[in-house]
C-alpha angles and dihedrals in degrees: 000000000000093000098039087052086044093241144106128283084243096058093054094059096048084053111047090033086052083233113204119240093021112133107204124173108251092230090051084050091053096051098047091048082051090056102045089049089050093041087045098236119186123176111249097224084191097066090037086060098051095050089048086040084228133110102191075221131132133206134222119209114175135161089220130087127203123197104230134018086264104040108134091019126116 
């Protein structure tokens, strides 16, 4: 993505994280932003989680069963 916007890798990154104190030219922004929509870029929160060794994910542990998804719910 980096080559194909002209920039650095770097710049990339500070772009596309929305990373504080970065001062990036707005015409650079917007063509990096370009770039990403026509090369489809989606963030892999996956990946994300797993850098920041966080998940933003909870767990549900529970002794009942129900016997379908909305079992219990109006």
């Amino acid at each position: 993505m980096a080559a194909a916007a002209g920039v650095s890798v770097t710049t990339v990154s500070h772009i596309l994280n929305e990373v504080e104190g970065k001062r990036v030219n707005t015409e650079t922004r917007q063509r990096v932003l370009q770039t990403a929509r026509q090369l489809g870029y989606a963030p892999n929160g996956l990946a994300r989680g797993r850098r920041l060794k966080r998940s933003s994910t909870i767990g549900f542990v529970s002794d009942q069963i129900a016997p379908s998804a909305r079992a219990g719910s109006s």
